[in-house]
TORKOL-4160 file (C-alpha; in steps of 0.2 Angstrom, whole numbers, padded with zeros to 4 digits, m for minus):
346
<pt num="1" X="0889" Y="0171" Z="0326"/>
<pt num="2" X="0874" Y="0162" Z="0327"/>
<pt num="3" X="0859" Y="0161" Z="0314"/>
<pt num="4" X="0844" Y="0152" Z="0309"/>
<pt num="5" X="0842" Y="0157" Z="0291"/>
<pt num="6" X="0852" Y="0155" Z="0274"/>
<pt num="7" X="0863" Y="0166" Z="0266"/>
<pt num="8" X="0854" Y="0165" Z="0250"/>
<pt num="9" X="0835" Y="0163" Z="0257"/>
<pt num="10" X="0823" Y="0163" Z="0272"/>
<pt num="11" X="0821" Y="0147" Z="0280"/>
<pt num="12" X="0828" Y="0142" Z="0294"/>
<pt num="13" X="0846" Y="0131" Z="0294"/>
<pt num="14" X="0853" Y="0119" Z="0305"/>
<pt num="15" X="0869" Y="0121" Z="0315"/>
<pt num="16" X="0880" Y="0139" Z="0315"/>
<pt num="17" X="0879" Y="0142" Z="0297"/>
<pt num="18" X="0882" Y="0162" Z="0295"/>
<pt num="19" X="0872" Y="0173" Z="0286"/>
<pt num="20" X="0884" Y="0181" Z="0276"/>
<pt num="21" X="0876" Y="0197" Z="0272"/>
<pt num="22" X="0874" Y="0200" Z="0292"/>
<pt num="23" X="0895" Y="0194" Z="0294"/>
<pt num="24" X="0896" Y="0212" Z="0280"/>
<pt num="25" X="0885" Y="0223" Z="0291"/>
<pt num="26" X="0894" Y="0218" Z="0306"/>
<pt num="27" X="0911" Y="0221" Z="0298"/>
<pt num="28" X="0904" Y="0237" Z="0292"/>
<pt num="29" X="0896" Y="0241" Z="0310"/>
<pt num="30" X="0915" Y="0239" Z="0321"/>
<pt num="31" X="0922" Y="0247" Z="0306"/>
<pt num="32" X="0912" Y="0261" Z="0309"/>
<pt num="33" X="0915" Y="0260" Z="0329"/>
<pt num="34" X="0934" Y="0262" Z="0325"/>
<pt num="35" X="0936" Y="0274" Z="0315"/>
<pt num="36" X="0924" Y="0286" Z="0326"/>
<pt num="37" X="0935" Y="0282" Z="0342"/>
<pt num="38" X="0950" Y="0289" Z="0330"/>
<pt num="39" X="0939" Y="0306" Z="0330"/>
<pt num="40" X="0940" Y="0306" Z="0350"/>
<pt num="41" X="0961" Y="0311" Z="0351"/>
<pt num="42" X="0961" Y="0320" Z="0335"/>
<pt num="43" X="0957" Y="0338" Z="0343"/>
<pt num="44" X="0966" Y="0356" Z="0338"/>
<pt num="45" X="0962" Y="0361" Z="0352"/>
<pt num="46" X="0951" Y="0356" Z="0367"/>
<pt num="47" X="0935" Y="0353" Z="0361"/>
<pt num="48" X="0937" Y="0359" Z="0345"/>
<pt num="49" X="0941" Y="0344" Z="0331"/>
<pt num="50" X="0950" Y="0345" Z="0315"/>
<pt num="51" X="0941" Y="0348" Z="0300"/>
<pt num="52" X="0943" Y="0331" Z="0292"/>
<pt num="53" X="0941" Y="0322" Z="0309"/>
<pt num="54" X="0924" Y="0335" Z="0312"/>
<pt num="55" X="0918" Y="0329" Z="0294"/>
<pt num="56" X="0923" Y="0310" Z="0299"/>
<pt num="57" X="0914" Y="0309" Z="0315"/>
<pt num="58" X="0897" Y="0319" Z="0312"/>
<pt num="59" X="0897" Y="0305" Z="0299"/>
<pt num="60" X="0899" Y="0289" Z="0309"/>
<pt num="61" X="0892" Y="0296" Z="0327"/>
<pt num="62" X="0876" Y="0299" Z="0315"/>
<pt num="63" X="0872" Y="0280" Z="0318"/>
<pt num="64" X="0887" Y="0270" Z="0320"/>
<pt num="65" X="0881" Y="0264" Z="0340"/>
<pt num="66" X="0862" Y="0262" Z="0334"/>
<pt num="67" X="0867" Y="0252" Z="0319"/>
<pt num="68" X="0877" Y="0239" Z="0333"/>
<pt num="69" X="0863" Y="0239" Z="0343"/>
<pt num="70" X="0852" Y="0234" Z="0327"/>
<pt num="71" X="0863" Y="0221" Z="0325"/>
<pt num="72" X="0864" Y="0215" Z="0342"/>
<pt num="73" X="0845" Y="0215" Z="0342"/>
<pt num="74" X="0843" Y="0205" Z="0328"/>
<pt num="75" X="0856" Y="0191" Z="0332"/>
<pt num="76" X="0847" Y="0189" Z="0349"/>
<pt num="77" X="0834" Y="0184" Z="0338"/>
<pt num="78" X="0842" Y="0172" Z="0326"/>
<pt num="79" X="0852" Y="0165" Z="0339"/>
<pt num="80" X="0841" Y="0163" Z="0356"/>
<pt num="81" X="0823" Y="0169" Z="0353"/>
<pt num="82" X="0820" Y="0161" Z="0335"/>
<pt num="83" X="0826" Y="0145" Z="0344"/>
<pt num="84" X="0817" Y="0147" Z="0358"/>
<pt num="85" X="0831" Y="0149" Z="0372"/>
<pt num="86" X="0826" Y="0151" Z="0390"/>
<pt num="87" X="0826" Y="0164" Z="0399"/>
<pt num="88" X="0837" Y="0156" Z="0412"/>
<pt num="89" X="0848" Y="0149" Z="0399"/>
<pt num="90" X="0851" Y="0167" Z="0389"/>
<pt num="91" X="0851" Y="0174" Z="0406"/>
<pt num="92" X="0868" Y="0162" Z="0410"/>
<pt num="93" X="0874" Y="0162" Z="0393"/>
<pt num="94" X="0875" Y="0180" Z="0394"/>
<pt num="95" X="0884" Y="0181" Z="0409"/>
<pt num="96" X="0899" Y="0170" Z="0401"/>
<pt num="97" X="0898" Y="0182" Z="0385"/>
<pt num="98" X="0897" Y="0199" Z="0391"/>
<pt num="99" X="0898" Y="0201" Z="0411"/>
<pt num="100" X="0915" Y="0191" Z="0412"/>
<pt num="101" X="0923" Y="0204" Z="0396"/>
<pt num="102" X="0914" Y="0217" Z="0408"/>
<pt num="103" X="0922" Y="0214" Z="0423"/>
<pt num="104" X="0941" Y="0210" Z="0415"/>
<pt num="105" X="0942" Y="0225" Z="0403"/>
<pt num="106" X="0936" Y="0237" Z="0414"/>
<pt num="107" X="0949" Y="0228" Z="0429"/>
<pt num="108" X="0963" Y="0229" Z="0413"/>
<pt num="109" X="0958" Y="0248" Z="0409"/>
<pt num="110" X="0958" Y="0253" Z="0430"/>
<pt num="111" X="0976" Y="0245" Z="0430"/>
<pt num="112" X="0982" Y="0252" Z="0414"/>
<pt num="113" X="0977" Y="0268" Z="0419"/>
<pt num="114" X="0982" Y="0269" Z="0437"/>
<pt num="115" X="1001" Y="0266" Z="0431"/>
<pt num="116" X="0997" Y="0278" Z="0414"/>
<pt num="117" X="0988" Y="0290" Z="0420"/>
<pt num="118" X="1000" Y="0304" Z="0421"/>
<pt num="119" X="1000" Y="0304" Z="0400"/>
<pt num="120" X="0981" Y="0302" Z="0399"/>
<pt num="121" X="0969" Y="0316" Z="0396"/>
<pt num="122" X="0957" Y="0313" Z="0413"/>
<pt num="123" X="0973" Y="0309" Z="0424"/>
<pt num="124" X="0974" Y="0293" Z="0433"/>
<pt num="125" X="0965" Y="0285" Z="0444"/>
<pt num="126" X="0967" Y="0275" Z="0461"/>
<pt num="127" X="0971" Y="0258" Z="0457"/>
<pt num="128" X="0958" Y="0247" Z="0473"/>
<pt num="129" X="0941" Y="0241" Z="0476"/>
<pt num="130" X="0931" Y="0255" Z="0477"/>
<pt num="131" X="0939" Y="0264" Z="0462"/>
<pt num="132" X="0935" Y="0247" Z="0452"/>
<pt num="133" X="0918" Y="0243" Z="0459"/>
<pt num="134" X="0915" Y="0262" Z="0455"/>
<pt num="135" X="0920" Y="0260" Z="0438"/>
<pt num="136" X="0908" Y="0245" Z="0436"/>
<pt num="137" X="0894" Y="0254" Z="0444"/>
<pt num="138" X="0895" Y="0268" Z="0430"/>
<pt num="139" X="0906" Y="0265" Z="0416"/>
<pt num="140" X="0904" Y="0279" Z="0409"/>
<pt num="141" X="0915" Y="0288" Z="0419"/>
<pt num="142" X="0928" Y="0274" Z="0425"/>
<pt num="143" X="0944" Y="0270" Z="0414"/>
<pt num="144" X="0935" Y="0264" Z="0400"/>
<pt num="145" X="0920" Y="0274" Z="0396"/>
<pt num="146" X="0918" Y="0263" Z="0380"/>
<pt num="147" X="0910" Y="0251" Z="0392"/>
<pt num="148" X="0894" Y="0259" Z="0393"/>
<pt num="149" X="0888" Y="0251" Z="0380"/>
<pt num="150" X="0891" Y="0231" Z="0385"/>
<pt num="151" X="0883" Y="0239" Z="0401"/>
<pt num="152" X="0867" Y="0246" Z="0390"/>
<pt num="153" X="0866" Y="0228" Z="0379"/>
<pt num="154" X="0865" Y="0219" Z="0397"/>
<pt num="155" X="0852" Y="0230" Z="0400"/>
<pt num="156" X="0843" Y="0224" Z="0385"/>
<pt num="157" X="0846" Y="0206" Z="0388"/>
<pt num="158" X="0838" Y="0206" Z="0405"/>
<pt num="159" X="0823" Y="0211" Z="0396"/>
<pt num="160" X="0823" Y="0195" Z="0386"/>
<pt num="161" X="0806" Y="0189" Z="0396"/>
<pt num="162" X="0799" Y="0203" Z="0389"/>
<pt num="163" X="0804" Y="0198" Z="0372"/>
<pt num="164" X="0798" Y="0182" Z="0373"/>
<pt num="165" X="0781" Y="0187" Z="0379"/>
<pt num="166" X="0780" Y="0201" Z="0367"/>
<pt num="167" X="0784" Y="0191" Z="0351"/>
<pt num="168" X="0768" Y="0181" Z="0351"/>
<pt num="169" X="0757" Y="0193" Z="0345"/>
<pt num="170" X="0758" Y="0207" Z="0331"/>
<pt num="171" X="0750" Y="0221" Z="0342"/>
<pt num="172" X="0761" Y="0217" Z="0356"/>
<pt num="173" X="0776" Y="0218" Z="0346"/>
<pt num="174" X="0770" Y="0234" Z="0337"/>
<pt num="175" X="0765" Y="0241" Z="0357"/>
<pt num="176" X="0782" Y="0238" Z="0362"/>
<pt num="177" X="0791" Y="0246" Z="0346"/>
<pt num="178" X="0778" Y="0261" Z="0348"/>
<pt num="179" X="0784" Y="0261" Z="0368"/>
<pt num="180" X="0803" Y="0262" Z="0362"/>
<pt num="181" X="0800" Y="0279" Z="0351"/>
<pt num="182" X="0791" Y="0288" Z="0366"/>
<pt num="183" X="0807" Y="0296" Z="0372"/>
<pt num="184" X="0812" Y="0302" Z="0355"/>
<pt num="185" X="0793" Y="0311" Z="0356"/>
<pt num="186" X="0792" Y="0318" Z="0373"/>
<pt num="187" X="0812" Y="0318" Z="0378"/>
<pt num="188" X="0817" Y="0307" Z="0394"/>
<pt num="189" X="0810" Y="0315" Z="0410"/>
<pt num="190" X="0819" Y="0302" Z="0420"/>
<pt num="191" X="0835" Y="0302" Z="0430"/>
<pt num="192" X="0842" Y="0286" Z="0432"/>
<pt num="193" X="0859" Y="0289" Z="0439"/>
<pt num="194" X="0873" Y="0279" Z="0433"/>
<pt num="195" X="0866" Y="0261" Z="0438"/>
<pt num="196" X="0876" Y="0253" Z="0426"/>
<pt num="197" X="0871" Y="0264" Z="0411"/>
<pt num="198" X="0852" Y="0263" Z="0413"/>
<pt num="199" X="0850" Y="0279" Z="0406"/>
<pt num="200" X="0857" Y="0275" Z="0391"/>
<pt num="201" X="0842" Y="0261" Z="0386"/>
<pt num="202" X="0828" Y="0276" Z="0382"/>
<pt num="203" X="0839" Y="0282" Z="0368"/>
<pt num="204" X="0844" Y="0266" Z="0362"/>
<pt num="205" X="0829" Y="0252" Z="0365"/>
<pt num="206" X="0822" Y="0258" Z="0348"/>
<pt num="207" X="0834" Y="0252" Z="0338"/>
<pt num="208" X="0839" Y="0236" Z="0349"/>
<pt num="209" X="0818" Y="0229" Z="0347"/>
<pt num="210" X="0817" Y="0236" Z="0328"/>
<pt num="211" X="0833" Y="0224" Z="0324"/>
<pt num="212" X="0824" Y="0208" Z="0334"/>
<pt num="213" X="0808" Y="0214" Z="0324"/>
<pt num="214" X="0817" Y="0219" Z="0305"/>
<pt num="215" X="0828" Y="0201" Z="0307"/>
<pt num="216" X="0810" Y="0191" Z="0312"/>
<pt num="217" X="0800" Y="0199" Z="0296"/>
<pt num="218" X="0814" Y="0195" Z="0287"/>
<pt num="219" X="0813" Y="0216" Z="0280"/>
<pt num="220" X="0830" Y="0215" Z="0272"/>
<pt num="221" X="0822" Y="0204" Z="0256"/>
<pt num="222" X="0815" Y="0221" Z="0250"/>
<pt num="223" X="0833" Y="0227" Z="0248"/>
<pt num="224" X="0839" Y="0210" Z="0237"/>
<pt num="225" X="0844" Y="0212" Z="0218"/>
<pt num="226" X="0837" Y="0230" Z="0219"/>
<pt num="227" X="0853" Y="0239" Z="0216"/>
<pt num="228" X="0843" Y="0258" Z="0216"/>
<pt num="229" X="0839" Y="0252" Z="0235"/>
<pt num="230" X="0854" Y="0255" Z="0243"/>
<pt num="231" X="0859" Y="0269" Z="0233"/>
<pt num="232" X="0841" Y="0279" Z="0235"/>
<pt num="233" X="0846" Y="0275" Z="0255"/>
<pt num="234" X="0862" Y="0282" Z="0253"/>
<pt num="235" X="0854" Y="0299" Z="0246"/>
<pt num="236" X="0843" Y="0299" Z="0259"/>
<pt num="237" X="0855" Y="0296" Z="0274"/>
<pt num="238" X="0867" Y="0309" Z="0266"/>
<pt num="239" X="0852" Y="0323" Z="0264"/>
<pt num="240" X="0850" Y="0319" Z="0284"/>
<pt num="241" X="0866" Y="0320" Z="0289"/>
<pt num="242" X="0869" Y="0338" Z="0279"/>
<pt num="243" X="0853" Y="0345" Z="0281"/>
<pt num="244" X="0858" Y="0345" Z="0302"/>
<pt num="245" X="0841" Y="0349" Z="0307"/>
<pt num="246" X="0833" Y="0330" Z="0307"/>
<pt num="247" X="0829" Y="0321" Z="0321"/>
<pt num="248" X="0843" Y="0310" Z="0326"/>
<pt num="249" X="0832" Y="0293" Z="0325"/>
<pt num="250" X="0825" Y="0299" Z="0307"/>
<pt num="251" X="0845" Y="0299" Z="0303"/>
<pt num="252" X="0850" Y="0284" Z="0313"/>
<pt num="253" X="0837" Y="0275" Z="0305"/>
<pt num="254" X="0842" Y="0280" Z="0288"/>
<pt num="255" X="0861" Y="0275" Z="0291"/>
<pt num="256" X="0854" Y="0258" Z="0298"/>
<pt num="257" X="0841" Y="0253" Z="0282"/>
<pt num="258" X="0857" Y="0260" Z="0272"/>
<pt num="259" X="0868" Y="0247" Z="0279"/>
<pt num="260" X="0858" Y="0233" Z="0276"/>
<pt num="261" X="0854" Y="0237" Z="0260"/>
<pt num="262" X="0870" Y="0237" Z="0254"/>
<pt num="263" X="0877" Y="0221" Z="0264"/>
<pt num="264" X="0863" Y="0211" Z="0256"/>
<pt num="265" X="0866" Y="0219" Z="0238"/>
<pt num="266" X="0885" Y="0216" Z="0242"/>
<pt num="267" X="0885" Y="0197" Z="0249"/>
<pt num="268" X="0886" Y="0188" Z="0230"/>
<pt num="269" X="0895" Y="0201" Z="0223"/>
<pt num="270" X="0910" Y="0204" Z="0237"/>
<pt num="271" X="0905" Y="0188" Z="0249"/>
<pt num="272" X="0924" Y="0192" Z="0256"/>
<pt num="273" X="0921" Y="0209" Z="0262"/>
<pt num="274" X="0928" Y="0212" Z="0279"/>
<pt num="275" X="0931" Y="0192" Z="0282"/>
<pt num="276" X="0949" Y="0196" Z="0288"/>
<pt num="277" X="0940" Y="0205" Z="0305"/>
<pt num="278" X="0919" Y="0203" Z="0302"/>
<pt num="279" X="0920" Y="0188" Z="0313"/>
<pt num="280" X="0929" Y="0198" Z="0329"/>
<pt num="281" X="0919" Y="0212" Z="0329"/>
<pt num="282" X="0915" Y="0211" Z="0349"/>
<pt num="283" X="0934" Y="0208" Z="0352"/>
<pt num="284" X="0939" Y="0223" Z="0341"/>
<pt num="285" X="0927" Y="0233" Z="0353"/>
<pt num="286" X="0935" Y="0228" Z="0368"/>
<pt num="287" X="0953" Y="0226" Z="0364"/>
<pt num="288" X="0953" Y="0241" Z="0347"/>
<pt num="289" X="0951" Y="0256" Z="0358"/>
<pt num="290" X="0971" Y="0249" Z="0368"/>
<pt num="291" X="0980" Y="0251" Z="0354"/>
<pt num="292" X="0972" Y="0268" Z="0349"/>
<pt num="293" X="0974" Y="0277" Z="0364"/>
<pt num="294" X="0993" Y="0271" Z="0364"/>
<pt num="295" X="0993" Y="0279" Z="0348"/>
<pt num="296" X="0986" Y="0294" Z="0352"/>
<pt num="297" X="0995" Y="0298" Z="0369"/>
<pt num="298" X="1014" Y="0292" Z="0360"/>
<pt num="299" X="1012" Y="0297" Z="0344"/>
<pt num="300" X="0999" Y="0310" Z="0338"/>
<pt num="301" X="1003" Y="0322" Z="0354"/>
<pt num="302" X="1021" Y="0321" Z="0350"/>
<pt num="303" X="1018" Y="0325" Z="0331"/>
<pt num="304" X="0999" Y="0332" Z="0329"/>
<pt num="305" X="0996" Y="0341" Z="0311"/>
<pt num="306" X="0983" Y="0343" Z="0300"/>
<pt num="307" X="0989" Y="0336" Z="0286"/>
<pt num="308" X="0992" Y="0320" Z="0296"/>
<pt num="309" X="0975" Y="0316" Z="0301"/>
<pt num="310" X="0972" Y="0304" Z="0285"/>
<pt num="311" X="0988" Y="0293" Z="0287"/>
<pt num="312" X="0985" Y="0293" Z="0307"/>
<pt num="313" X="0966" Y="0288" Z="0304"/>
<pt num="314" X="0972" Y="0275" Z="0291"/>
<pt num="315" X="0986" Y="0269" Z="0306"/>
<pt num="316" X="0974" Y="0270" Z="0321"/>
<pt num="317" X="0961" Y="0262" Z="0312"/>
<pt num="318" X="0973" Y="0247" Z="0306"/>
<pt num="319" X="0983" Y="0245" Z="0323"/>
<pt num="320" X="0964" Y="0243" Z="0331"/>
<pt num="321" X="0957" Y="0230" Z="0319"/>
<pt num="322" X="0975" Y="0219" Z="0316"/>
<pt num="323" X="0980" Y="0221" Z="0333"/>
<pt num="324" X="0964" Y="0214" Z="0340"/>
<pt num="325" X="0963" Y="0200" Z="0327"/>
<pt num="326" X="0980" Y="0193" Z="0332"/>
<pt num="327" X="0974" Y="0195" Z="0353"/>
<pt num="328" X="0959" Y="0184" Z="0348"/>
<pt num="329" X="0967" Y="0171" Z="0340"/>
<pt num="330" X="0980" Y="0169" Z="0352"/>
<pt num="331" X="0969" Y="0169" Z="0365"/>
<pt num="332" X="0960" Y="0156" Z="0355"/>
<pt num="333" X="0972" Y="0144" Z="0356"/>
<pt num="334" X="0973" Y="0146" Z="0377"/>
<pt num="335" X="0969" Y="0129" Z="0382"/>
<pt num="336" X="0958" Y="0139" Z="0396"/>
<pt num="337" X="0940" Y="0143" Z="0393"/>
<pt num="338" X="0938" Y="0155" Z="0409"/>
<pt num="339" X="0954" Y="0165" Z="0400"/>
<pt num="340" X="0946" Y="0165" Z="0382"/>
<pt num="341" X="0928" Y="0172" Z="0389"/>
<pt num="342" X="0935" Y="0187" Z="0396"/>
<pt num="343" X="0939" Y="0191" Z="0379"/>
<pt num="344" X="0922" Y="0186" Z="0375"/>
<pt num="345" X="0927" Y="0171" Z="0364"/>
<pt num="346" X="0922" Y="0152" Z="0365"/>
């Protein structure tokens, strides 16, 4: 991860120094990720969750996918826009970072599937072109639906000119934020169609621009040695999520301003929390979801229980984070660099 700015003030740095209280969000961010794809295999019945699985994921689908693309926003700007990238530049370093793990995990999933498929829940599907180029045109429907949301942050990266031009003055910037709120007023009267996951950038462009915008303001000083900060968040977040009736952004944005708060509060005083995986989030995305669905289909259908769901979240979460760790460093040391950006490493 790329930054412009210290772990322990404002000004910018030199080099690919991390900013350590981002590394904790992001730890926090897959962590969250994970454990709420445990919720999607943990039924009674169809449709119908567990209590403790319920409980789990009204709690991290609250704003565990806004928070990453908080955090995705704001790393685009301390690593391209604070340092003035190019538009063709981010456009080609994007295409080695996201579209090459695009096209390789959903080939992976189409193939995985197509010899699988008769112990998934959707059935399996027809390993060829079509069905791949298919799956690439609206994945969120093909083998992997879990890549709808690399398709939704390219999206976001294609609007990068639109950052660029938008950053150099305050009104602009505040006429863009205002612009990315308008669906959560009015609703989305438009259809888009799968087109690579363009509907999902209404419900999700707020909380990409807020984190370019929050990460250039540098807003997360507000939250430093204020310890009531992050707790008073916390109450707040939790009244949200419990009081059911707030508008999803207004929770979202609590859950986000929670997290940050603490990752800044938490950087001096647990500086190691999530080291072991915070640096891997993207491949724990792309590579966690393998070894959860292997449990779920082998395991939990074999032996489902109630008073299971806590050591199977524990496991599922564990074989997602420590099985993608030891992928990415093995693929690390793969003297090829075409091998080690499909899993979207250097």
């Amino acid at each position: 991860m790329d930054s412009t700015q210290s772990a322990a003030g404002h000004r910018p740095v030199s080099g690919n120094q991390k900013i350590l209280w981002l590394s904790i969000v992001q730890g926090w961010a897959i962590l969250l990720v994970v454990i709420g794809h445990v919720g999607c295999f943990t039924y009674r019945v169809p449709g119908e969750l567990y209590w403790f699985s319920a409980a789990v994921t009204r709690f991290c689908y609250a704003f565990h996918m806004p928070l990453f693309m908080f955090v995705s926003g704001g790393l685009l700007y301390y690593s391209r826009l604070a340092k003035g990238w190019g538009t063709r530049a981010l456009y080609a370093d994007k295409f080695k970072r996201l579209v090459l793990p695009y096209l390789f995990f959903t080939f992976f999933a189409l193939v995985l599937k197509g010899f699988l498929g008769s112990y998934t829940k959707r059935g399996g599907v027809e390993i060829s072109l079509e069905s791949y180029l298919a799956a690439l045109f609206d994945p969120a429907h093909g083998p992997i639906a879990e890549m709808w949301f690399v398709a939704t942050l390219l999206w976001f990266m294609a609007m990068y000119p639109l950052y660029r031009a938008a950053l150099k003055n305050q009104y602009l910037e505040m006429a863009l934020l205002g612009a990315t709120l308008l669906p959560f007023v009015f609703g989305n009267p438009w259809s888009f169609g799968p087109w690579f996951n363009l509907g999902g950038v209404p419900g999700y462009m707020f909380y990409f621009v807020a984190g370019i915008l929050f990460f250039k303001y540098s807003l997360y000083r507000y939250a430093e040695y204020r310890w009531w900060v992050p707790v008073a968040l916390t109450a707040s977040f939790a009244a949200a999520v419990l009081i059911g009736e707030t508008p999803a952004v207004v929770t979202a944005s609590a859950g986000i301003a929670m997290s940050v708060a603490w990752g800044v509060w938490l950087r001096e005083r647990l500086p190691r929390l999530f080291a072991s995986f915070r640096d891997y989030s993207f491949q724990i995305f792309l590579i966690g979801i393998f070894p959860q669905m292997f449990l779920e289909l082998f395991v939990w259908r074999r032996m489902p229980s109630e008073w299971l769901q806590v050591p199977y979240y524990v496991v599922s979460c564990a074989a997602a984070v420590v099985v993608s760790v030891l992928v990415s460093k093995c693929v690390e040391r793969v003297p090829s660099r075409l091998a080690r950006r499909f899993f979207g490493l250097k």
